[in-house]
C-alpha positions in Angstrom: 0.0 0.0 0.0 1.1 3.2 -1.0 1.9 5.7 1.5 -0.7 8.4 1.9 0.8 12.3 0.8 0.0 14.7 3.3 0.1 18.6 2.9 1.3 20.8 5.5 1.0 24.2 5.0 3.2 27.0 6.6 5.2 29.9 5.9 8.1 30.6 8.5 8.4 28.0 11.4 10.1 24.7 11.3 7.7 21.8 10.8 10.5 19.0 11.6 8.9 18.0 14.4 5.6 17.0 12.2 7.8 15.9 9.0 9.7 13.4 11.2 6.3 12.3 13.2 4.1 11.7 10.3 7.0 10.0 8.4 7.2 7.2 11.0 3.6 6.7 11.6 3.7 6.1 7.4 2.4 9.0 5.6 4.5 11.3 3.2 4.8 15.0 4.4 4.8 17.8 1.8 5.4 21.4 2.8 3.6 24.0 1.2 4.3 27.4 1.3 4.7 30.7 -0.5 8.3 29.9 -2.4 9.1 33.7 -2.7 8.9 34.4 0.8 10.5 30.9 2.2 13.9 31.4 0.0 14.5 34.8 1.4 14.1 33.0 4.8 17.2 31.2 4.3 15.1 28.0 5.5 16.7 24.3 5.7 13.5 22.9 4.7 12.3 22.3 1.4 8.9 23.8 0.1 5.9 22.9 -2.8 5.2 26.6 -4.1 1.1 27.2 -2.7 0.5 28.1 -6.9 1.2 23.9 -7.7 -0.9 22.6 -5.1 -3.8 20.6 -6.1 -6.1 19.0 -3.4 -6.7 16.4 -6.0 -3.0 15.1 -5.9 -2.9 14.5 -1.7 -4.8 12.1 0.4 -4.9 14.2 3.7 -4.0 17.7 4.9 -2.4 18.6 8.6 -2.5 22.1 10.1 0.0 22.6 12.6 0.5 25.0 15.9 2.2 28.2 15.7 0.9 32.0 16.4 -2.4 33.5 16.7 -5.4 34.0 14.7 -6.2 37.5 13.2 -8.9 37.8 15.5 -10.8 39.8 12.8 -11.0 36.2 11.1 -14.0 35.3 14.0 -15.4 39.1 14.4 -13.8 40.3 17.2 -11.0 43.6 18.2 -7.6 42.0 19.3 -7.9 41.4 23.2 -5.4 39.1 24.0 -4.2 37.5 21.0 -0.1 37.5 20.3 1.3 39.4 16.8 -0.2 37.9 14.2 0.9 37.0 10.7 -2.0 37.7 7.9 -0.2 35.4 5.4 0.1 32.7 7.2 -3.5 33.0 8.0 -4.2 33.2 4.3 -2.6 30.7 3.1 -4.0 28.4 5.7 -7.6 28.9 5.6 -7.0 28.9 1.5 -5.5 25.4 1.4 -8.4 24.7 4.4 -11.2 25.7 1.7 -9.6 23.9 -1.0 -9.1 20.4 1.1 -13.0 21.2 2.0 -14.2 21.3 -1.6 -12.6 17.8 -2.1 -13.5 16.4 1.6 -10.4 15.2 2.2 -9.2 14.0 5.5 -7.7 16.6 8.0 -5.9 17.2 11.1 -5.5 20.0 13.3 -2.9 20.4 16.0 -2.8 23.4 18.7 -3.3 25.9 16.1 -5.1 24.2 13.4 -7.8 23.1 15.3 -8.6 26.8 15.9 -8.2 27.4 12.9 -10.9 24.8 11.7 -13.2 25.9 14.3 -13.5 29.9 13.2 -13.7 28.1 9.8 -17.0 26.3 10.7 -17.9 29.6 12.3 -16.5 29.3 16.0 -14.6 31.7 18.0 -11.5 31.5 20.6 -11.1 33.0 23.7 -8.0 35.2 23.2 -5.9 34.8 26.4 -6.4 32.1 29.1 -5.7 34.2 31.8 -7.0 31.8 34.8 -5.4 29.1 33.3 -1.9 28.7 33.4 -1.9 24.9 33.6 -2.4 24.9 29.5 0.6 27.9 28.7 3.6 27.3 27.8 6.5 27.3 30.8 9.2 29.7 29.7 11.5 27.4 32.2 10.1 24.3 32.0 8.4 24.2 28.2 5.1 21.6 27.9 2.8 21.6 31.0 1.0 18.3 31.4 -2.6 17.4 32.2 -5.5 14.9 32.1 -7.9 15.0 30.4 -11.4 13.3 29.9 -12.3 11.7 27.0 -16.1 11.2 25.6 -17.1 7.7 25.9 -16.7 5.4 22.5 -15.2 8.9 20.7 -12.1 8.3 18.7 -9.6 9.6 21.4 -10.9 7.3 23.6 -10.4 4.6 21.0 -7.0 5.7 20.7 -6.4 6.3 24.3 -8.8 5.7 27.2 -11.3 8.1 28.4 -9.1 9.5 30.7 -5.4 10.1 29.9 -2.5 12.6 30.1 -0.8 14.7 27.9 1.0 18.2 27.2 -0.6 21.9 26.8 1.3 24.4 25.7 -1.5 27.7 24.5 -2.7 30.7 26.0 -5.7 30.5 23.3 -8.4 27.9 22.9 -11.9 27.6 21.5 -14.6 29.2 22.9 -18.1 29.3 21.0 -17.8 26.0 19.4 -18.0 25.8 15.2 -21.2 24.4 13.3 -20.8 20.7 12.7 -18.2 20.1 15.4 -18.8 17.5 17.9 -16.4 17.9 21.2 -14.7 15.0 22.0 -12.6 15.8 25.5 -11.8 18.6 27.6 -9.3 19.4 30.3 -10.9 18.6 33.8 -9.5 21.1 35.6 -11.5 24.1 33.9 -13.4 22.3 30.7 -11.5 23.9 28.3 -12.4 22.2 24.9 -9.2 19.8 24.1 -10.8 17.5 21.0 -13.5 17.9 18.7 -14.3 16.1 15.0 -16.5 17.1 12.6 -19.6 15.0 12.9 -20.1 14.6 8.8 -16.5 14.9 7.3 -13.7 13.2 8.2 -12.2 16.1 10.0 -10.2 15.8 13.3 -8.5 17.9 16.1 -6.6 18.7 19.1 -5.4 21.5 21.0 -1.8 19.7 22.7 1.0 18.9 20.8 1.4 15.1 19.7 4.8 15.4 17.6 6.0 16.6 21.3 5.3 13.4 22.8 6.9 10.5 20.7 10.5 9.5 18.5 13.0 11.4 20.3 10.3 13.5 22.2 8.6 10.8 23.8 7.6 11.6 27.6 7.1 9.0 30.6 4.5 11.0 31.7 2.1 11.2 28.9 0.8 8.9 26.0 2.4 8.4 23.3 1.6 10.9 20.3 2.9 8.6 17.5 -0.6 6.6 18.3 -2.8 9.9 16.7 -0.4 10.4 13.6 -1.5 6.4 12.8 -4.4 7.3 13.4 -4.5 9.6 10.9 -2.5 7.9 8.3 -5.3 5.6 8.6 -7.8 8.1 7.8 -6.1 9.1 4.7 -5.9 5.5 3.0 -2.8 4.3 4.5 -1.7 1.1 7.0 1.1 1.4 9.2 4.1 -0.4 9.2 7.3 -0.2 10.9 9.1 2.5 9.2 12.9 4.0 9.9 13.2 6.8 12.2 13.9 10.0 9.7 16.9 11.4 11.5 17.7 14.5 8.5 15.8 17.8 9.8 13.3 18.3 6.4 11.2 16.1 3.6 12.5 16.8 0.3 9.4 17.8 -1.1 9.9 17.7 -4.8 
């Protein structure tokens, strides 16, 4: 069986941490980005120019973590939300709508799960203030928390209905997006952590799963390589036993 090709689409931050994931759990990666804008970046990884994309040619799309949402994108004035970059928010929710059109699997992570939700017309809450259990630790980098699973929902499938793993946002989704169906949430203060999309094979979460597996792998969560299966699965593929990819990019071309 073929393995499945999988876009990821981003501008400025390293994706290695995906690429390498994905790669071992048997999917493909492919970057794509804005080529103009990545070679004056002076990048190590490799990028498919945005303008060659079509949804046609991939069997799955992954949106990763990274800054904030133009608030503006869900109706709202900035109150709370970090700089944001308007092109990376572009060329998101542009490759978002095309993967829509042809209903093709995807995955969001941190980041791309808000993304999806003001997509399907959510909004976020902008800063977490009261809960510093899900931010980022400037000395001690990935919290960790429970969470609780729904009962029979994929996660739970995957993972039990009540597991641990890491949390590392300030943002998360507040008014929740047509179609989406929640699937856990963090016990502590019920902060949405999982949702799917009830008609399309659409999936999400707000920690970080290429942080906890290959050489990221943590005692004290479950193991993220289990999701990126997962999804491989989704998008046509079976999982086999593949090398760990030990080079920092995916040659794209």
């Amino acid at each position: 069986m073929s393995r499945p090709r999988v876009a990821i689409p981003e501008i400025h931050q390293d994706v290695s941490n995906y690429t390498r994931a994905m790669y071992a759990a048997g999917m493909d990666p492919i970057i794509v980005s804005v080529q103009s804008i990545q070679m004056k970046k002076n990048t190590q990884q490799e990028y498919m120019d945005f303008n060659d994309v079509s949804p046609a040619s991939f069997d799955g799309l992954l949106l990763p973590g990274g800054g904030d949402i133009n608030p503006k994108a869900y109706g709202e004035e900035n109150r709370g939300s970090m700089p944001v970059d308007d092109w990376v928010d572009k060329l998101q929710f542009r490759i978002l709508e095309d993967f829509l059109r042809y209903k093709k699997p995807i995955l969001g992570i941190c980041r791309g799960m808000q993304l999806i939700n003001v997509r399907f017309g959510g909004s976020l809450i902008q800063n977490l203030e009261d809960a510093p259990v899900h931010k980022w630790n400037p000395k001690g980098g990935d919290q960790v928390h429970g969470c609780c699973a729904e009962k029979g929902c994929w996660l739970a499938r995957l993972y039990g209905e009540s597991f641990t793993h890491n949390s590392s946002h300030h943002q998360a989704v507040s008014r929740l997006g047509d179609g989406l169906a929640i699937d856990s949430r963090c016990p502590l203060d019920g902060v949405i952590e999982a949702f799917h999309h009830t008609s399309l094979p659409i999936y999400a979460v707000q920690w970080h799963p290429e942080r906890m597996c290959l050489a990221h792998e943590r005692s004290d969560t479950v193991n993220g390589l289990d999701l990126f299966r997962f999804f491989c699965g989704i998008c046509g593929g079976e999982y086999e036993e593949y090398p760990y990819m030990d080079h920092p990019f995916v040659q794209c071309r």
